[in-house]
NUKERO-196341 format. One record per residue (C-alpha): x, y, z; residue in three letters. Coordinates in steps of 0.5 Angstrom, whole numbers, plus 500, padded with zeros to 3 digits. Example, Ala and Ser with C-alpha at 12.3 -4.5 7.8 and 13.67 -1.06 7.14 Angstrom:
BEGIN
525491516ALA 527498514SER 
//
This chain:
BEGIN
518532604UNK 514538606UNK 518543610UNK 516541618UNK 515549620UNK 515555616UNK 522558615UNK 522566619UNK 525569612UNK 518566608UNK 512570607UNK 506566609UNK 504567601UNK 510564600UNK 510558604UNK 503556602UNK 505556595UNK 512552598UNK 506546601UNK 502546595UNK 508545590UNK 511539595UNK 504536597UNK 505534589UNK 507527588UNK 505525582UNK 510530578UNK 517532578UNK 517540579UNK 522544581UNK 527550578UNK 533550574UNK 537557575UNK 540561569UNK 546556568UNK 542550568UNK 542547575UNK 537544579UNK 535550584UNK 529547588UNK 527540589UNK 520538591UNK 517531594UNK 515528588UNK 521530583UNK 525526589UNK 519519588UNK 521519581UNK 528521579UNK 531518585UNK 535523589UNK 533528596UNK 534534595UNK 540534599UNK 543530592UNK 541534588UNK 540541588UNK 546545585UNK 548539580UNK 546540573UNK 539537571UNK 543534564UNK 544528568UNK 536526568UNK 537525560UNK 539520557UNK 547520555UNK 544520548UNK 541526548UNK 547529553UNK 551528547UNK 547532542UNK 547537548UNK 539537548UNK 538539555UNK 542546553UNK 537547547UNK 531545552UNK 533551555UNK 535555550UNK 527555546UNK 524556553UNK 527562554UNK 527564547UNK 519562546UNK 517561554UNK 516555554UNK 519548551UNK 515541552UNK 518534549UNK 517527550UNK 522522551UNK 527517556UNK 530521562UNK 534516567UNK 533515574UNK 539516579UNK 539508579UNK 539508571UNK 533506569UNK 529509565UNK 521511564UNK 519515559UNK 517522560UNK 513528558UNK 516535560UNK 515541560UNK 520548561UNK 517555562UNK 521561562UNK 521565569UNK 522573569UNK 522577574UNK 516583574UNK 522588569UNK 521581565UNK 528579565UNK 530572565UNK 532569572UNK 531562572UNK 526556569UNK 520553572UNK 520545570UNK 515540570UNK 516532569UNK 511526569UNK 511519568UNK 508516561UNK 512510561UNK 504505564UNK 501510558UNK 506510553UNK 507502554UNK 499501553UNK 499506547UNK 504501543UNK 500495546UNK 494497543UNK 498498537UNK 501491537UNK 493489538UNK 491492532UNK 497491528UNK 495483530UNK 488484529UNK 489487522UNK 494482519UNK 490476522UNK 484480519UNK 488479512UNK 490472514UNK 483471515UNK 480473509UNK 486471503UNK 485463507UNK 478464505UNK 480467498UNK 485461497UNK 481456499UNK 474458494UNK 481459489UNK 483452489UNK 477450487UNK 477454481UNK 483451480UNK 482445480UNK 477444475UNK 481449470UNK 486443470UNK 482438469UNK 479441464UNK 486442461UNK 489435463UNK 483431461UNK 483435453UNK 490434453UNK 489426455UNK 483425449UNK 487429444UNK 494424445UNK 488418445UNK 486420438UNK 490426435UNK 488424427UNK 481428428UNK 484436426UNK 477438428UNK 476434435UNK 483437436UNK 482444436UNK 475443440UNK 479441445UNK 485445445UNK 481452444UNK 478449451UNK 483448454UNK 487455452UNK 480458454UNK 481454461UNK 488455461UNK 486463460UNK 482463467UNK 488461470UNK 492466468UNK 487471470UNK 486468478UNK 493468479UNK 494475476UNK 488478481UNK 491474487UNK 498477486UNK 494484486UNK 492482493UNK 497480496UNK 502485494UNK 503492492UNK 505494485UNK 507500481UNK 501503477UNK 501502470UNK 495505467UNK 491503461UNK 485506457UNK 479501460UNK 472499460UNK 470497467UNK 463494466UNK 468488462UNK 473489467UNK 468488473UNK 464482469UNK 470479468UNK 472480475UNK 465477478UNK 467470479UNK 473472484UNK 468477488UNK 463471489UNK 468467492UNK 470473497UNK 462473499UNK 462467501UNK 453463500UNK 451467505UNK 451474501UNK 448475494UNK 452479489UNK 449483485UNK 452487478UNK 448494477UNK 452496471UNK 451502467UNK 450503459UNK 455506455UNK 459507461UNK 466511460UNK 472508459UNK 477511465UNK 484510464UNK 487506470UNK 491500473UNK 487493472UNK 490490477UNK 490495482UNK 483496481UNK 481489482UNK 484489488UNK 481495490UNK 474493488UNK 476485492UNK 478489498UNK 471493499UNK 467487497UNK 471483504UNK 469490507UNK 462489506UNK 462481508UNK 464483514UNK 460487515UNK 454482514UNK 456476519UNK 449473518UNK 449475510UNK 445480506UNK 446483499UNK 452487496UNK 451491490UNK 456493485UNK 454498481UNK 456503475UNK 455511473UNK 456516469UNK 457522473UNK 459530471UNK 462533477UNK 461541476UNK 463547480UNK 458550486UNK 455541486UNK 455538492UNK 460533489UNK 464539488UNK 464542495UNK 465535498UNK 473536494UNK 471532488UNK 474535482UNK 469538477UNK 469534472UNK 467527467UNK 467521471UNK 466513472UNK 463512478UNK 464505482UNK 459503488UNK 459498493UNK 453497498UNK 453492503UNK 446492507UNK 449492513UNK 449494520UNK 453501518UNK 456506521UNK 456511526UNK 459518524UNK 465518528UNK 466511525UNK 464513518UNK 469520519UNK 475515521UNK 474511516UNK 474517511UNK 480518514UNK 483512511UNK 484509518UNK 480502518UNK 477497515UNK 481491511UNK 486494505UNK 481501505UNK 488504505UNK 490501498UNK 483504495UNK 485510497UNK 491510495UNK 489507488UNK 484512488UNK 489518490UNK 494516484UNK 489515479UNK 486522480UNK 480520483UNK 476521489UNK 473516495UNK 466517498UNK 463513504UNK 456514506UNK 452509513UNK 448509518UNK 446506523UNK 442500520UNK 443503514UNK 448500511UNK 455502506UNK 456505500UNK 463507498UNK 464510492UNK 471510487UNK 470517483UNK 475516477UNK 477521472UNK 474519465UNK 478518459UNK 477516451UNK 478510450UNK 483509445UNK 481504439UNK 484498439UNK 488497432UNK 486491428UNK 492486429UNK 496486423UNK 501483421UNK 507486420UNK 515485417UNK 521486421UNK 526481425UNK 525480433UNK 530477436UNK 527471442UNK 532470448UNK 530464452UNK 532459456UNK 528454455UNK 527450451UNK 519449450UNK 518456451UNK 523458446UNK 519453442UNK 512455443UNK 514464443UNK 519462436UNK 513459433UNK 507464434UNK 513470433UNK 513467426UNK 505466425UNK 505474426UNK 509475419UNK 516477424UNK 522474421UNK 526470428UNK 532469431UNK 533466438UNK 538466444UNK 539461450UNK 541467454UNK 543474455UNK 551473453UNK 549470446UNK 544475445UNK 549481446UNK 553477441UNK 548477436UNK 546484437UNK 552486435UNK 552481428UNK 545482425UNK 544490424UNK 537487421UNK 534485429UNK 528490429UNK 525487437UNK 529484443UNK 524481446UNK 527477452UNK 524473458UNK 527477465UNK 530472469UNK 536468465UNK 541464467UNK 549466466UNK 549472470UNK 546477467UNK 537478467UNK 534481462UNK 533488464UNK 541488465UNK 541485457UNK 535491455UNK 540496458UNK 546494454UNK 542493447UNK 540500448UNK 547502449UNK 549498443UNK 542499439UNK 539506442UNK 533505437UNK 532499438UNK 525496441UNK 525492447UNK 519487450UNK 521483456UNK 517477459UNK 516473466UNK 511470469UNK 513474475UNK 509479478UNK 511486476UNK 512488483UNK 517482484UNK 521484479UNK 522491480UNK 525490487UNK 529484485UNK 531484478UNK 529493477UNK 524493471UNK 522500470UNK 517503465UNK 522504460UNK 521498457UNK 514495455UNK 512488459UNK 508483458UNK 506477463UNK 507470462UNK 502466460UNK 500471454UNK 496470448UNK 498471440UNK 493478440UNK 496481446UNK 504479444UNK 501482436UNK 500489440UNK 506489443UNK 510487438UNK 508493434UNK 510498440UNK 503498444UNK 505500452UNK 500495455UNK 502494461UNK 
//
């Protein structure tokens, strides 16, 4: 409390400054002499930590910290920095007389007499806790917002996707039905099998896109035609729209091939399609387009931060209702906006560069600048000698891989596992190709099984399978780029090229 009446040996100076400092009960302010004790106290220190004046003064100020920060000599350090620099200032719990704690902001200034030598420190508490808990709120709230958001958006995905779905395999169940009804018509049969195969294919392709969005996975770049990559891709963009949106490709000719992650680039692409849905809640038109673009020194381009350079360009523009400035800079930030951080961190790993440009009343356009690359020419599949060993445990499968293995000219082996396989490396100096399926049963999964062939048989080449996502099985079974993989279900063409050392991941 403010002293009653002016004490004789204080200045009036003095004492005005002694009511203003007490007539401040929002902040703790108070002195700490050179060995670190509380040598004034003011009305507001004794409102927030709990003592009177006459408890504390001359007691060190380490008991306001936690025993954590006791014990790590904090305070000792606090004052240390502040008379070696003048001024300290942290964060973080301090604890009342009573032992409860609140969160706070304090400051240390180093106080020197008019020769400038050190006589003691002035410091400043505030209580931060209602501010700190409405910060982690908010937090709490957008973290909520952004996972329903997503919730939101893989329920619409899953539900268009189920559909989809469905009618592949009524097409698969049917054709199977009609070919058991009347095997013996060869050319009736192979109608209908290559329509199954062509449904079964569809298949594939959406589960592949789903596990892009739903998780994060290691890039594995490959040389790439976007305009197919796009096209391909459409059918899942359309159900992300939803009726109420147009969806229209504006895909460039002769475009450049760029080498990049499919699977990341599709769901790089999905993600800002569900961006510019949401952007036009009473529907409107979305524009996915394609450009060739050469990026040089002195550009505009190249002073925004793009690299000089060839590039594809990828655009998404909504006619929406836009965005401010400051949105479009947050945004820009990588700060908003369903998964927008997964496209820039595709983009950023890839090479490239991302663009926004809105307005108000103007729409959005997000542009993907991706790093041109040569195309590599895709060999004719040729056949070709040499012996691969099979290791699968099922039955069926092994079937089915044994016999296309051998339709591509390989000379085939088998195993049921990873035991049996080892032995076999060991007897046939013949084996060219271990091609395995990752998840195996007797204790040992196909990665362990790679390494230990490699021991055995450093030259050997390796080709493992699962119908796992690449993500899923590097954290549970440590697939690394070390050795080339190929997704479950593959066809004959892809599995050709892998057998003959190709890196499609």
């Amino acid at each position: 409390m403010p002293p009653r009446r002016k004490p004789s040996r204080m200045t009036d100076e003095a004492w005005r400054l002694q009511l203003l400092i007490d007539s401040v009960v929002d902040y703790a302010i108070y002195m700490v002499d050179l060995d670190g004790r509380v040598a004034s106290w003011n009305s507001g220190a004794e409102r927030l930590k709990g003592y009177t004046a006459e408890e504390i003064i001359g007691q060190p100020f380490s008991r306001f910290f936690t025993p954590e920060d006791q014990a790590r000599e904090f305070p000792r350090h606090a004052l240390a920095k502040a008379a070696e620099v003048g001024k300290f200032e942290s964060e973080g719990w301090r604890v009342r007389r009573d032992g409860t704690r609140f969160w706070a902001l304090g400051v240390i200034d180093a106080v020197r007499d008019p020769t400038g030598r050190l006589v003691g420190f002035a410091k400043v508490t505030r209580d931060m806790t209602e501010r700190m808990e409405a910060r982690e709120a908010l937090e709490r709230t957008r973290a909520a917002l952004a996972q329903s958001q997503k919730m939101e958006a893989i329920g619409q995905l899953t539900g268009g996707i189920a559909h989809d779905f469905n009618n592949l395999l009524t097409v698969v169940v049917n054709n199977l039905d009609l070919i058991l009804q009347d095997p013996g018509d060869a050319l009736r049969t192979e109608r209908l099998v290559q329509s199954a195969q062509r449904a079964a294919e569809r298949g594939a392709k959406l589960t592949q896109q789903l596990l892009a969005f739903a998780r994060r996975q290691p890039l594995r770049p490959e040389p790439l035609a976007l305009n197919s990559l796009i096209a391909g891709f459409q059918a899942v963009l359309r159900r992300a729209c939803g009726t109420a949106i147009a969806l229209e490709l504006e895909l460039a000719n002769d475009l450049r091939a760029v080498r990049i992650d499919a699977t990341q680039f599709e769901a790089a692409l999905l993600n800002l399609v569900i961006n510019a849905r949401d952007a036009m809640p009473e529907g409107g038109a979305l524009r996915v387009g394609t450009a060739n673009l050469d990026v040089k020194p002195g550009e505009p381009a190249a002073a925004s931060g793009i690299a000089p350079g060839a590039y594809a360009v990828v655009s998404v523009r909504d006619t929406g209702a836009g965005m401010t400035p400051e949105v479009v800079a947050h945004a820009a930030g990588r700060g908003s906006g369903l998964g927008l951080s997964q496209v820039y961190g595709f983009v950023s790993q890839s090479g490239g560069h991302v663009t926004i440009d809105s307005g108000p009343g103007e729409g959005t356009v997000v542009r993907l600048f991706l790093p041109a690359g040569g195309m590599a020419a895709r060999e004719k599949l040729r056949r070709r000698g040499g012996t691969v060993l099979v290791v699968e445990d099922d039955p069926d499968v092994l079937q089915s891989t044994v016999e296309m293995v051998r339709g591509l000219g390989y000379e085939v082996l088998t195993a049921g596992d990873a035991i049996d396989a080892l032995a076999m490396l060991q007897r046939e100096a013949s084996i060219d190709v271990l091609f395995s399926d990752i998840v195996m049963p007797r204790g040992m999964n196909g990665v362990e099984l790679a390494r230990e062939a490699r021991k055995l048989r450093p030259e050997l080449r390796v080709l493992l399978s699962s119908g796992y996502a690449n993500a899923v099985l590097a954290a549970e079974h440590g697939l690394t780029p070390d050795f080339s993989f190929i997704g479950k279900p593959y066809r004959w063409p892809d599995l050709a090229e892998k057998l003959r050392g190709g890196r499609m991941h």
